[in-house]
N, C-alpha and C positions, 0 to 999 in steps of 0.2 A: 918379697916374703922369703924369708928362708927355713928352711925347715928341717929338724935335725930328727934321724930316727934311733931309738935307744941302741940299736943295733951297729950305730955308727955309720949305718949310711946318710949321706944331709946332701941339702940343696939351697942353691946360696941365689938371691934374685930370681927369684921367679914371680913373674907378673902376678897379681891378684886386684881383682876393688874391694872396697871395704866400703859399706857406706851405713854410717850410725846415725840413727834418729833419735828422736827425743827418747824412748827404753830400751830403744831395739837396735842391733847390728846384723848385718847381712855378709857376709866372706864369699867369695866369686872366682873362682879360679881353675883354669883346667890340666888335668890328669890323666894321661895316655890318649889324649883326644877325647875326654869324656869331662865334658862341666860339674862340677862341683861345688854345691851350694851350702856355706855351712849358714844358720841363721840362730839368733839368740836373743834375750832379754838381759837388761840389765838388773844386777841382782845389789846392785851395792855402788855407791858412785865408785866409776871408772873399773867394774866386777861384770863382766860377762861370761855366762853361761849358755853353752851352741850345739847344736847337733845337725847333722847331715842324713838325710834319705839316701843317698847315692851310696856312703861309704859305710854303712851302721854306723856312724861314727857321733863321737859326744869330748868337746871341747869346752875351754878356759878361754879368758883373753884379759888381761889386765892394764893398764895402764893407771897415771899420775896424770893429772889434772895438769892442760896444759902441754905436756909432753905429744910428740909426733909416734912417740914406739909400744905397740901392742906386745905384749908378749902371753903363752897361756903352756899349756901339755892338751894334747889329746889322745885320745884312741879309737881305734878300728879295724873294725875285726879281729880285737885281740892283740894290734900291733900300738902300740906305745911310740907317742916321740912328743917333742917342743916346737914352739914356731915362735917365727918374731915378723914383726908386720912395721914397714917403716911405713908412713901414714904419707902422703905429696902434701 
């Protein structure tokens, strides 16, 4: 996953799972030592909409039929950035 913050700080591979079900995705990954669960439905083929309890946070995730690369914007706590998710 890499993760860019509007602010110009980003993070390039850092581990996560992703695992999408028949309307639903789940994002998995951890943050100073602390897990973080973003989870969603899908609102559109390959159109996810996500939020997380850990961080207030409320994310995107798009993708192309086919394609391995998630991509969306989120925010939390007010803080603004992008992510890209390469899929294994």
């Amino acid at each position: 996953m890499d993760i860019l913050h509007f602010d110009d700080t980003s993070y390039e591979d850092e581990p996560c799972q992703v695992r999408i079900g028949e309307k639903d995705i789940v994002v998995d990954y951890e943050e100073d030592g602390k897990r973080i669960l973003y989870r969603g439905h899908e609102r559109g083929a390959g159109h996810y909409e996500l939020t997380s309890e850990q961080v207030k946070g409320r994310a995107t995730l798009h993708r192309f039929e086919g394609s391995n690369i998630l991509e969306g914007s989120w925010i939390e706590d007010g803080v603004r950035g992008m992510w890209k998710i390469r899929l294994a």
